[in-house]
C-alpha positions as CSV (number, residue, x, y, z in Angstrom):
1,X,0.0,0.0,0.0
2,X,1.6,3.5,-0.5
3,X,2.6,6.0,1.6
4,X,0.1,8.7,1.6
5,X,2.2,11.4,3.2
6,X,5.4,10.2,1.3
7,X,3.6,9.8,-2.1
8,X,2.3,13.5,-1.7
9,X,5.6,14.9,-1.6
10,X,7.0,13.8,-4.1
11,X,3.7,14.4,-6.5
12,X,3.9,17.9,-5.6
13,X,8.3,18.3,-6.1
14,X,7.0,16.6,-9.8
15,X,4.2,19.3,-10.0
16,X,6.2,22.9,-8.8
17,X,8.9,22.0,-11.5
18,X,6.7,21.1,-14.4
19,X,4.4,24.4,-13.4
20,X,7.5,26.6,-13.0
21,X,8.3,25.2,-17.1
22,X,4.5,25.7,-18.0
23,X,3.9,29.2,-16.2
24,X,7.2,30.3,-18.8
25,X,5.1,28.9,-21.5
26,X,1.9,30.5,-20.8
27,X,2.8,34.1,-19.7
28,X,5.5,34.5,-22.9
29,X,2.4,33.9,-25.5
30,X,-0.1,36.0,-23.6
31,X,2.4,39.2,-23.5
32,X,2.3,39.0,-27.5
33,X,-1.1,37.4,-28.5
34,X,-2.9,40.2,-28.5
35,X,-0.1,42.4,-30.2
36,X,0.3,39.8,-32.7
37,X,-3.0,39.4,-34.0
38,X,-2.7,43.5,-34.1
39,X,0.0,43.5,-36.2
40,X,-1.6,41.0,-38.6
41,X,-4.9,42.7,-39.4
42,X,-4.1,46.3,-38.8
43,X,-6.5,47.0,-36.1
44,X,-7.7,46.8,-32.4
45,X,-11.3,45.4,-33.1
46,X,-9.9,41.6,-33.0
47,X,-6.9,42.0,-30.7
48,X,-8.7,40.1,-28.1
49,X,-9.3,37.1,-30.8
50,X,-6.3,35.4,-29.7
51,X,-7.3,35.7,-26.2
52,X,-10.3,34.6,-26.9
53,X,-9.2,31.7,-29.2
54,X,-6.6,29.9,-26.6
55,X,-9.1,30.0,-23.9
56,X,-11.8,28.9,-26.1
57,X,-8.9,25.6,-27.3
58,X,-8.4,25.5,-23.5
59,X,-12.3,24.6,-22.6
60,X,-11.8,21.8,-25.3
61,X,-8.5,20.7,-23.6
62,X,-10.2,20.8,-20.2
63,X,-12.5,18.1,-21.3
64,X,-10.2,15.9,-23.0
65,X,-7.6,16.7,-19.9
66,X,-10.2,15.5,-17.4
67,X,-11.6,12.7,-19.2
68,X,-8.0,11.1,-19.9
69,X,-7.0,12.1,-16.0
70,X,-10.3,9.7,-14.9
71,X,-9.6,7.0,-17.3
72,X,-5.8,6.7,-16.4
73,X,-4.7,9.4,-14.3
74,X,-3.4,12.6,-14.0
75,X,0.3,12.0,-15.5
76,X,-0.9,10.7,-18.6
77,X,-3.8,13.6,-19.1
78,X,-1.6,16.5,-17.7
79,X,1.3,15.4,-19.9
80,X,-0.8,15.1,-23.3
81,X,-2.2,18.3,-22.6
82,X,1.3,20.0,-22.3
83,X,2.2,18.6,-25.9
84,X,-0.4,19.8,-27.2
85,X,0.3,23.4,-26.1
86,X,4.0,22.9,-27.7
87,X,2.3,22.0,-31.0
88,X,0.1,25.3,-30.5
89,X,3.3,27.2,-30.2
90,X,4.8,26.0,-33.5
91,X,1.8,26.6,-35.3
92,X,2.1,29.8,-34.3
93,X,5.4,31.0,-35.2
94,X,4.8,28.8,-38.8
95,X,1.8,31.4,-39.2
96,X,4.2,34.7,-38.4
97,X,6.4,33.3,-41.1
98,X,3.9,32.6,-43.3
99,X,1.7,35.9,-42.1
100,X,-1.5,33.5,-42.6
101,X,-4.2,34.9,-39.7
102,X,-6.3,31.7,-40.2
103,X,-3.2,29.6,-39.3
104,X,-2.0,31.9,-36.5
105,X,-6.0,31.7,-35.1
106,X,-5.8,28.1,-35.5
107,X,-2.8,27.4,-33.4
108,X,-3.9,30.0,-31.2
109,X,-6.8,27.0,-30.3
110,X,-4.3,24.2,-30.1
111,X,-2.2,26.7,-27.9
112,X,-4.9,26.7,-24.8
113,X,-4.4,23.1,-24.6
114,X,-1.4,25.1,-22.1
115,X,-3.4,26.8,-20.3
116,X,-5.9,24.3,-19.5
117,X,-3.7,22.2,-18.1
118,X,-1.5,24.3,-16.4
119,X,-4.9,25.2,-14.0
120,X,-5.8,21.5,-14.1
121,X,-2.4,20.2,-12.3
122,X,-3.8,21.9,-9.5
123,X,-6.1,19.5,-8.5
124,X,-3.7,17.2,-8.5
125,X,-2.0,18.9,-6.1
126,X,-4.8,18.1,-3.5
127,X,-5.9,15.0,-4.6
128,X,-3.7,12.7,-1.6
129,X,-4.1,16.2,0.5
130,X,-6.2,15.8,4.0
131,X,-9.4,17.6,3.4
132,X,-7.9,20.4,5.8
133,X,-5.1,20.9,3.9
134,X,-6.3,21.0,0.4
135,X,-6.0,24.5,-0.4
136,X,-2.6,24.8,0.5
137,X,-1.7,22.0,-1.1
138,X,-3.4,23.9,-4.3
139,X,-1.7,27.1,-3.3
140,X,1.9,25.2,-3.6
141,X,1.1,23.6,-7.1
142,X,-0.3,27.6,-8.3
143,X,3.0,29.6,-6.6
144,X,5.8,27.1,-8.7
145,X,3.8,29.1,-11.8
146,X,5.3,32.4,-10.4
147,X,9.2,31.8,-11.3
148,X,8.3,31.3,-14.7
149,X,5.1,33.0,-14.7
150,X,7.5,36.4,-14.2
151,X,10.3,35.1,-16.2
152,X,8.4,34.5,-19.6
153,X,7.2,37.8,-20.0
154,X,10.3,40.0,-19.6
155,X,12.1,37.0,-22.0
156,X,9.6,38.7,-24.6
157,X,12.3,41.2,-26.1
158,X,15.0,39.3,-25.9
159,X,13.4,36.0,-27.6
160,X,11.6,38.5,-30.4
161,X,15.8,39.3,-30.8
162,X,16.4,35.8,-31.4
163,X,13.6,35.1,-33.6
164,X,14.6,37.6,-35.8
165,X,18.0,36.2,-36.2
166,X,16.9,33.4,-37.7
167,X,14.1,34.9,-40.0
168,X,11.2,34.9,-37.6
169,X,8.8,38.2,-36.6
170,X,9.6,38.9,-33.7
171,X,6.5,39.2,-31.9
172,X,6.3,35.3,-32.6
173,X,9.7,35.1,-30.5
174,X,8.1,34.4,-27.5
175,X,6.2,31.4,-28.6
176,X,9.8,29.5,-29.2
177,X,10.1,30.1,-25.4
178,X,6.4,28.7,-24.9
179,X,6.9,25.6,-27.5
180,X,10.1,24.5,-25.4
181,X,8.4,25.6,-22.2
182,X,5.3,23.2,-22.4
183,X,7.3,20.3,-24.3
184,X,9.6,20.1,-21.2
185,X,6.9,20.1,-18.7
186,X,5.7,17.4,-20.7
187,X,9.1,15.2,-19.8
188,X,9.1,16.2,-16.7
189,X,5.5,15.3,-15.5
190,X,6.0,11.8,-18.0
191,X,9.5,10.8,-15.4
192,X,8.6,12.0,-12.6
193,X,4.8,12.7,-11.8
194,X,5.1,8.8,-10.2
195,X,3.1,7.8,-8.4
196,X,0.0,8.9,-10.0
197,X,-1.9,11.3,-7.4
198,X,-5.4,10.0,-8.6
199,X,-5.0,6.8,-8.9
200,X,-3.1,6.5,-5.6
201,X,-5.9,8.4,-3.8
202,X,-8.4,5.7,-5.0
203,X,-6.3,3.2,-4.1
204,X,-6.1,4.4,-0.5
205,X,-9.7,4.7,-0.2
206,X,-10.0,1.1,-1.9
207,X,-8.3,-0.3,1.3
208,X,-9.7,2.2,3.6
209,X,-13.4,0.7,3.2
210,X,-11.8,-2.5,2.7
211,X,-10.5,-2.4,6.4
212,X,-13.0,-0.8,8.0
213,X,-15.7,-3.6,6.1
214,X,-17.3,-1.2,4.2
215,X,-18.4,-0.6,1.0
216,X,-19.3,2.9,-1.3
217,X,-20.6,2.5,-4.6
218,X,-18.7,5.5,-5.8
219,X,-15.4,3.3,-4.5
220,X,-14.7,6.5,-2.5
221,X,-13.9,6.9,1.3
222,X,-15.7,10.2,1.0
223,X,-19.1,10.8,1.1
224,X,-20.2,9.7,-2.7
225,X,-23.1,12.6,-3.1
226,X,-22.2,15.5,-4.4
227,X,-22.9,18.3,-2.7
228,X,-24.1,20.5,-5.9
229,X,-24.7,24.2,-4.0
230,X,-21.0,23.8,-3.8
231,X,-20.1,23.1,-7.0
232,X,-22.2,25.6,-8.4
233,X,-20.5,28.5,-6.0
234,X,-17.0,27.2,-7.0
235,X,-17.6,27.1,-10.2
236,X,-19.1,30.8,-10.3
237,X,-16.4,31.8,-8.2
238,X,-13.6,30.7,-10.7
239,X,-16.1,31.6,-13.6
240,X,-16.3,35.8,-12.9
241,X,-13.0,35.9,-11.6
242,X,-11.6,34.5,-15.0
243,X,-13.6,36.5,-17.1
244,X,-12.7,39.9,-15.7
245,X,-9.0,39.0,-15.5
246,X,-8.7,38.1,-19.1
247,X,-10.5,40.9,-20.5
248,X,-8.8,43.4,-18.6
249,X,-5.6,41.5,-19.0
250,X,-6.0,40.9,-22.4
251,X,-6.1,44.6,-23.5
252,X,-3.8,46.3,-20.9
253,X,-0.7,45.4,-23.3
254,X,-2.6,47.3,-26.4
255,X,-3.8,50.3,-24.1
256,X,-0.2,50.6,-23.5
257,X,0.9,50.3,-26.7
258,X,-1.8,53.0,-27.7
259,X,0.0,55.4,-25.0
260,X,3.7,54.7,-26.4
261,X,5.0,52.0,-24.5
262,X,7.3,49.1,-25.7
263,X,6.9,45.8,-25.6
264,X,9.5,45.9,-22.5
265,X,7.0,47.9,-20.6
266,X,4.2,45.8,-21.3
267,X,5.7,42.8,-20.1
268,X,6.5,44.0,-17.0
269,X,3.4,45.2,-16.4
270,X,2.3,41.5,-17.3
271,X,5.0,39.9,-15.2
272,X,4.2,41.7,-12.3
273,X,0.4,40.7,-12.6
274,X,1.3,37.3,-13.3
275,X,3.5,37.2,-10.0
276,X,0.0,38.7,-8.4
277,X,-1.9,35.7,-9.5
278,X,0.3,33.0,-8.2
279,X,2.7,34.5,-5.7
280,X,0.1,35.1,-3.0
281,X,-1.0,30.7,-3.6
282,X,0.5,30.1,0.2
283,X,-0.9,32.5,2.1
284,X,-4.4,32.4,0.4
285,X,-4.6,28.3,0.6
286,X,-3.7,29.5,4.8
287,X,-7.0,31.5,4.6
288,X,-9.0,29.4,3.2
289,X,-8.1,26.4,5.2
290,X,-8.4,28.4,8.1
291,X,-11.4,31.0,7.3
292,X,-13.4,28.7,4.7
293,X,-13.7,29.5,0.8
294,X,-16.7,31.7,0.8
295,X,-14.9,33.9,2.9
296,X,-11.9,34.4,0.6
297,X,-14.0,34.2,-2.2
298,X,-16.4,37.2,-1.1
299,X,-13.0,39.0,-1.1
300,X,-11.8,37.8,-4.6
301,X,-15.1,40.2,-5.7
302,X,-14.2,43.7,-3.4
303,X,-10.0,43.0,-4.5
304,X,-11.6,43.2,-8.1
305,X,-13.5,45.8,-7.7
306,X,-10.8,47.6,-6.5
307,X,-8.6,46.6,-9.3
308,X,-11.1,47.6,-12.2
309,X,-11.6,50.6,-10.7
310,X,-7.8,51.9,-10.5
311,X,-7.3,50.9,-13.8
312,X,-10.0,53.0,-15.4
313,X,-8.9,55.8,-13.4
314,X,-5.1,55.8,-14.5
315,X,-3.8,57.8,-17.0
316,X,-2.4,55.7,-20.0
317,X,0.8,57.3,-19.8
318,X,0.8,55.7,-15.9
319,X,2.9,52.1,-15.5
320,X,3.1,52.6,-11.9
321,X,-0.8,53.2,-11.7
322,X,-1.2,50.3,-14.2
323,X,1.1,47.6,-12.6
324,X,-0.8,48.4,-9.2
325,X,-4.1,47.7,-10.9
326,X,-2.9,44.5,-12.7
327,X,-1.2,43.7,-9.2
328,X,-4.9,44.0,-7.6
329,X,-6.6,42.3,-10.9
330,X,-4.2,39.2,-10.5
331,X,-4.5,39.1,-6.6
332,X,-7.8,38.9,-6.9
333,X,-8.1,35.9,-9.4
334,X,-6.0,34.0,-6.8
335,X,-8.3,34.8,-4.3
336,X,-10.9,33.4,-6.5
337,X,-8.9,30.5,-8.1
338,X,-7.4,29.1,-4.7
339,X,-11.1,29.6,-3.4
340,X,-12.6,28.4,-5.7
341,X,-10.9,25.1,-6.3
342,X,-11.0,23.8,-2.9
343,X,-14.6,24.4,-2.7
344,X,-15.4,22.4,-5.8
345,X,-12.8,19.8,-4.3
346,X,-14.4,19.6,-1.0
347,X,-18.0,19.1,-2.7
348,X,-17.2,16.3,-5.4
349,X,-16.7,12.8,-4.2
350,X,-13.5,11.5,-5.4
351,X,-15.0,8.7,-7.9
352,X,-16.1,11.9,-10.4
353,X,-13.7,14.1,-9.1
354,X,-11.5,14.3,-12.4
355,X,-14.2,14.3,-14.3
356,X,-16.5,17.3,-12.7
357,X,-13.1,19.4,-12.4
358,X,-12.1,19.2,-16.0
359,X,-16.5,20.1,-17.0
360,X,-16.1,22.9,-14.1
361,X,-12.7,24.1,-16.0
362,X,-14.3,23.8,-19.4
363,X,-16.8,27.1,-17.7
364,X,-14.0,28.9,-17.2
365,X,-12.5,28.5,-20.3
366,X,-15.1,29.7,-21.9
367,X,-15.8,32.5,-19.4
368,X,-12.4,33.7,-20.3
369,X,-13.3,33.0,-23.9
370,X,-16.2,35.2,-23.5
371,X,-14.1,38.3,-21.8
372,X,-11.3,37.7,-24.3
373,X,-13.3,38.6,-27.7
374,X,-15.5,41.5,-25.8
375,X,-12.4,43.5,-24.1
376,X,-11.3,44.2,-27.7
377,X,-15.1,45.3,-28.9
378,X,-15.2,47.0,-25.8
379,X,-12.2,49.0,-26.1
380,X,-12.8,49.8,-30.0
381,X,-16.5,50.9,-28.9
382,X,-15.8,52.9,-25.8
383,X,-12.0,52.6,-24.6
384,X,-10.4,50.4,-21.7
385,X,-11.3,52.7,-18.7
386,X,-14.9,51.2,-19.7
387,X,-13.6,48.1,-19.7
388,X,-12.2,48.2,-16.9
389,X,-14.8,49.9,-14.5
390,X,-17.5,47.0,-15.9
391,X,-15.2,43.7,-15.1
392,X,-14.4,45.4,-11.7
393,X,-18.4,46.1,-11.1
394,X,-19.4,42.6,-12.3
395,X,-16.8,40.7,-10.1
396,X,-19.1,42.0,-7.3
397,X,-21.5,39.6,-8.3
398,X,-19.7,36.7,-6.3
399,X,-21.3,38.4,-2.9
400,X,-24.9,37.4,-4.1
401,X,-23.8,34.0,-5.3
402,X,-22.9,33.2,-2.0
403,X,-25.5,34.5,0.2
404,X,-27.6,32.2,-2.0
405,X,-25.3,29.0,-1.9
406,X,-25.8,29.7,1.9
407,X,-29.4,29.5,2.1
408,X,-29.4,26.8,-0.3
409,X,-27.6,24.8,1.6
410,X,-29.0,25.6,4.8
411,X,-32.5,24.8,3.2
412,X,-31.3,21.0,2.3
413,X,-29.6,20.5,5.6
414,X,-33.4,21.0,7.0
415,X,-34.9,18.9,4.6
């Protein structure tokens, strides 16, 4: 029988050094997306397509991701999923040099397959975690996306030099970072991700009912119902936190641009959001664990609030206003995220457990998808002060959500 405790470490050493590869990946192609796309059709109406497009491929990959990780675990799932992201990122330079836009959007869809499972190896990070100690298990998997979370963007300029040595535009250059990023993930997860946290967790619980002479149709040691006022808060939670990060995310680097920045400028701004998101994982999984996930995820809403409000308010020529508001907008997603996760974690037996997280990830995918193609209409139509001010106002929808969850649940604890 294994370890439990013993297993878990090593699962999560596998885990921080495959997300420290894939955070490189995914910040380095989200710094340019949206600048690429601009360069290609001569315009901000579509910039947020690429946005839009990788998260829309990601919902796909969350699917596919989940369904493998319930079938045969998470190493094989989380490891496909990284390859495909690598093959995203070659179509995507191919379509630079070709300057085709129906190839660049194309990849761009294969590309989320990153992204999806970049989130998803977080719930393999609590899947052998005591229930009391799941979000900080989370919180460790979601900091190891940090180092190269803040690395990838400020590689932006000089892998757009290095693409250019060898024939390449060099707004694709960051997508040779992301290709090589995800590919190595992919390696690292395949040698080392052993043993498998998923299947180990059912085997545990397996033995657990065997020696206690019990038995659970769900072949869980948890309690097999779900508990669906929970999984509907979670997923809300991560839902609106996802969509008004991306679409204020999304356009920042082109409202920047607009105002004369560089690219240099723009990925720091991005790095230092992307540090926001992640960075905070340890403390945050501390609250939650200790305060309870509505609690942090009420203040996921007032942190984004706060941010969408800021960033309407600073002047364009402002990166000191502007990294403080992308510093709130990504603190505020983790809030959310870290939140979010261990409530849909605590509320899904472990039998479906894979395969509700990667159906609850597809919503956010496609959330994001959603504020991905309107921040660039929004921004053509009315500029990204507007943007901004509506993402922070509709975050505060989360405070509703769960003053319902509550007396939805209290209601069926009568019954």
């Amino acid at each position: 029988m294994p370890d439990a405790a013993r297993a878990q470490r090593r699962i999560l050493r596998a885990l921080v050094a495959s997300q420290i590869l894939s955070g490189a990946g995914l910040a380095a192609g989200v710094t340019v997306g949206a600048l690429l796309a601009q360069d290609m059709l001569g315009g901000t109406g579509l910039a947020g397509l690429p946005s839009a497009l990788f998260t829309a491929g990601s919902a796909l990959a969350a699917v596919i991701v989940g369904r493998i990780s319930q079938a045969r675990g998470r190493r094989p799932g989380l490891a496909a999923g990284y390859l495909t992201g690598a093959l995203g990122s070659a179509g995507v330079i191919t379509a630079a040099v070709l300057d085709n836009p129906v190839l660049l959007f194309l990849s761009l869809f294969v590309y989320g397959a990153g992204s999806a499972t970049n989130l998803q190896a977080r719930y393999a990070g609590a899947d052998l975690a005591e229930p009391g100690h799941r979000a900080r298990a989370v919180s460790r998997v979601l900091v190891a996306t940090t180092l190269g979370g803040v690395a990838g963007p400020n590689l932006a300029a000089p892998t757009a030099d290095l693409a250019e040595r060898f024939g390449v535009p060099g707004l694709a250059g960051p997508f040779l970072l992301s290709g090589t990023a995800y590919a190595l993930a992919a390696l690292v997860l395949t040698g080392w991700l052993r043993p498998d946290p998923l299947l180990t967790a059912r085997t545990l619980a397996a033995a657990e009912e065997k020696g206690s002479g019990t038995a659970d149709s769900a072949g869980s040691g948890e309690d097999a119902r779900e508990r669906r006022p929970g999984v509907v808060l979670g997923a809300l939670v991560m839902i609106l936190t996802q969509l008004v990060m991306v679409a204020v995310m999304t356009m920042t680097p082109v409202h920047m641009h607009d105002h004369g920045h560089g690219t240099a400028a723009s990925g720091m701004v991005i790095a230092l959001h992307i540090g926001a998101m992640y960075l905070p994982s340890p403390l945050t999984g501390r609250l939650v664990d200790r305060h309870g996930g509505t609690s942090i995820a009420g203040a996921s809403g007032a942190v984004l609030l706060a941010a969408g409000v800021l960033a309407a308010a600073a002047p364009g020529d402002s990166v000191v206003l502007l990294s403080l508001a992308l510093i709130l907008l990504g603190l505020g997603w983790n809030f959310g995220l870290v939140s979010g996760t261990a409530i849909i974690t605590d509320a899904v037996p472990l039998a479906t457990r894979a395969r509700t997280q990667g159906l609850v990830d597809v919503s956010i995918a496609i959330a994001g998808t959603a504020g991905g193609l309107a921040s660039g209409l929004v921004v053509a139509a009315a500029g990204y002060p507007v943007l901004a001010l509506t993402g922070g106002i509709l975050a505060l929808a989360i405070l509703p959500a769960i003053a319902a969850t509550a007396t939805a649940t209290a209601t069926a604890n009568r019954l």
